[in-house]
C-alpha positions in Angstrom: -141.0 102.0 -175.4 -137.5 102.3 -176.9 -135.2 101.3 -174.5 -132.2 102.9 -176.6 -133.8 106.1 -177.0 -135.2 106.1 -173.3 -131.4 105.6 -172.1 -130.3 108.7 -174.5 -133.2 110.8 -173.2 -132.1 110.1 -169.2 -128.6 110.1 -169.8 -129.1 113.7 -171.3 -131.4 114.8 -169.2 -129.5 114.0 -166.1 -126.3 115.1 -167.8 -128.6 118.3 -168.3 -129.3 118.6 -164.9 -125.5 118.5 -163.4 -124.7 121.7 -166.5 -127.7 123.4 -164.5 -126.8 123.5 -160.8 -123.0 124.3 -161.8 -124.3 127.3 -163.1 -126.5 128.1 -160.2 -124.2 127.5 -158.0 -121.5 129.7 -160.0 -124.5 132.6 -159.2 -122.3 134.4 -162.8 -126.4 134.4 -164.2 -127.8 131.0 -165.7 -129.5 130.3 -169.2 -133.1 132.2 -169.4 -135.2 129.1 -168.6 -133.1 128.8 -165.4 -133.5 132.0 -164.5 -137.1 131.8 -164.7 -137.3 128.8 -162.7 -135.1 130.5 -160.2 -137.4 133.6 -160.0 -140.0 131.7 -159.9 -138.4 129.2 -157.0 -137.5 132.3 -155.4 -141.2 134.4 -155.6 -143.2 130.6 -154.4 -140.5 129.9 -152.1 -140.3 126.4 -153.6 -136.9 124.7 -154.9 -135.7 125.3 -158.8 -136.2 121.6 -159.6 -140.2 122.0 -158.6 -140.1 125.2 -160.3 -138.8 123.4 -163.5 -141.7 121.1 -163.2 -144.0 123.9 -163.0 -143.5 125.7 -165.7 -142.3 122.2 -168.1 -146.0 121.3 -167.4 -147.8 124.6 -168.4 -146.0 124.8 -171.6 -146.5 120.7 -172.1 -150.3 121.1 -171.4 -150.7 124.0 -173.6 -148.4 122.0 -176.1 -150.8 118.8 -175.7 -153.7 121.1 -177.0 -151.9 123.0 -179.6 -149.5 120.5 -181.1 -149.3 117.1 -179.2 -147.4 115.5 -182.0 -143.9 117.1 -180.4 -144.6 115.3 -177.2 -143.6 112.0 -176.6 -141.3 109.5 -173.3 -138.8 112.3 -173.3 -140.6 115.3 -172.9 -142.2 114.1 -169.9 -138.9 112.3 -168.3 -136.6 115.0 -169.6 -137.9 117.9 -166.7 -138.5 114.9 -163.7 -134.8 113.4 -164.2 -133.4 117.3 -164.2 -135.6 118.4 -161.4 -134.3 115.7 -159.3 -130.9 116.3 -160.5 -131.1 120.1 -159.7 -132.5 119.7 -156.2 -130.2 117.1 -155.4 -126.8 118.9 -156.3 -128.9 122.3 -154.4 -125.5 122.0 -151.9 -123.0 123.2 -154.6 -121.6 126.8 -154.0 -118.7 128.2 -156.0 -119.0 131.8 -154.3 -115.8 131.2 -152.6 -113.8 130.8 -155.5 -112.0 133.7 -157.1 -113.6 135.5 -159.9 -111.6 133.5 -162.9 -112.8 129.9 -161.0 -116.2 131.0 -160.9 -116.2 132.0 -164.5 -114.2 128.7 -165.9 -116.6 127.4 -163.6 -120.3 129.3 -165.1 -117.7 127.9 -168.7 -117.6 124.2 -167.8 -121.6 123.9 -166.4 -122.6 125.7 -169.8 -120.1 122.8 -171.8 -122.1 120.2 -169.7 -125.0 121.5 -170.1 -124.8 122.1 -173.9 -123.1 118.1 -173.9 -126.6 117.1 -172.1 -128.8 119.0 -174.5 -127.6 117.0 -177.4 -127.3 113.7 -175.7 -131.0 114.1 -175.1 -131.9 115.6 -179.0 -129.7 112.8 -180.2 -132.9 110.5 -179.0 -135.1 112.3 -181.1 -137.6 111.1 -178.5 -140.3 114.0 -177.9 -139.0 117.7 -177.8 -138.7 119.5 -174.5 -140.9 121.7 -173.0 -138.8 124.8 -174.3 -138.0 123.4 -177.7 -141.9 122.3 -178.6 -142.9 126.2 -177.5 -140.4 127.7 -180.0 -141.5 125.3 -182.5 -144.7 126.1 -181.8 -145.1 129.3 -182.1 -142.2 129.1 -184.9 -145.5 127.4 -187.0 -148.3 129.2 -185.5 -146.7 132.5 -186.5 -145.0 131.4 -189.4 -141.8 132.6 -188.4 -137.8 131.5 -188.5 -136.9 129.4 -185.5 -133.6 131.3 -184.4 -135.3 134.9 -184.2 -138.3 133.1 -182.1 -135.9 131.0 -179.9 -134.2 134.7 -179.2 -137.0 136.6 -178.5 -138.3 133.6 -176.0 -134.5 133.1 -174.1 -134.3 137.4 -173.8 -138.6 137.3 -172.7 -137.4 134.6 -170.2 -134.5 136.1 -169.3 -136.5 139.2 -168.3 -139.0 137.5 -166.5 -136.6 135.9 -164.6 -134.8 138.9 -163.6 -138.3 140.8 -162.7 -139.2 137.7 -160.3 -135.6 138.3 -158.5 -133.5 136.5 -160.2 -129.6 137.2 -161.0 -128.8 138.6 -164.5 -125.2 138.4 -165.3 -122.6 137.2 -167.8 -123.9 134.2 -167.8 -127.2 134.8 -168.6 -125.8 136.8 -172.0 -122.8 133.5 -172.9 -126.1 131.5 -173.0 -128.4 133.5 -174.9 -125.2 134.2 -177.4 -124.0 130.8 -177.4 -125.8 127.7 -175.9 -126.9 127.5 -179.5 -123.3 127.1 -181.1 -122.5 124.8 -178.5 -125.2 122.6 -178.4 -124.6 122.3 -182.5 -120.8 121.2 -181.7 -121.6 118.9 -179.2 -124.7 117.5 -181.5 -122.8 117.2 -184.7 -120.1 115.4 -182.7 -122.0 112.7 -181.2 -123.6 112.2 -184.1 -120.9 110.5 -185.4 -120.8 107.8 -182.6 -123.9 107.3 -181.5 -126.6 107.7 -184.3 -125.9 104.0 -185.3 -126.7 102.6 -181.7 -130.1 104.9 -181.7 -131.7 104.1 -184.7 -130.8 100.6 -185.6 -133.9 98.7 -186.1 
């Protein structure tokens, strides 16, 4: 195991996890996987970090059959180490703030969030559950993966939304630009930390 990369994929991943429950807790409509898990959490009665796990492992066992060479460490650490992060910050609630704090707010957990995502591709370590779908299904159907990765965040979205969860402004700034932002944040820590992962 690759102690470097390992590090990468928890610091991200719990990084991740803190980006997530700001944005629940905001309640301004969270990125379509979260909504999903919320609708889900909500429809089982069961909390959004065991929802995460739910649905991580469907898509990793379908994943395992279809194309097992995107899973590696970090696909299976990434959704524990969020789940726990998730449930754990489950005490957060921004409704009291006014409308502009709640939307700087839904801004800063989406920044984290997107910061956390590319700590964790940085590692290079196994794709998550939601980036090894897209891929998939980017190859199987022999399509681009932007268009796929749209059509999957506005199916999830939906989905979400039809299992009782809260669509809102949010829920459009992610699908419109979590993809910008994670790019940013990526192409910036590139510059300091590539050296540290893949030195032999």
């Amino acid at each position: 195991m690759n102690l470097k990369k390992t590090g990468l994929v928890v610091l991200g991943s719990l990084i991740s996890g803190i980006g997530i429950a700001i944005t629940i807790a905001v309640d301004l409509g969270s990125d379509p996987m979260t909504l999903f898990w919320i609708g889900i959490a909500d429809t089982l009665h069961i909390t959004v970090g065991q929802a995460n796990l739910l649905v991580c492992a469907v898509i990793l066992a379908v994943i395992f059959f279809v194309d097992r060479k995107q899973i590696h460490v970090g696909s299976i650490l990434n959704p524990i180490v969020i789940a726990l992060v998730t449930d754990s910050l489950a005490f957060l609630d921004f409704h009291g703030l006014p409308m502009m704090g709640r939307i700087l707010m839904m801004i800063i957990g989406f920044a984290i969030l997107a910061f956390g995502v590319a700590f964790y591709a940085l590692a290079d370590y196994g794709k998550g559950a939601y980036e090894a779908l897209v891929f998939t299904l980017s190859k199987k159907l022999d399509k681009p993966v932007g268009p796929i990765r749209t059509t999957a965040d506005i199916l999830f979205a939906l989905l979400g939304v039809l299992l009782g969860a809260h669509f809102a402004l949010g829920t459009l700034l992610a699908i419109l630009c979590m993809g910008l932002m994670i790019q940013i944040c990526l192409k910036c820590l590139n510059k300091f930390f590539s050296d540290l992962v893949f030195q032999s």
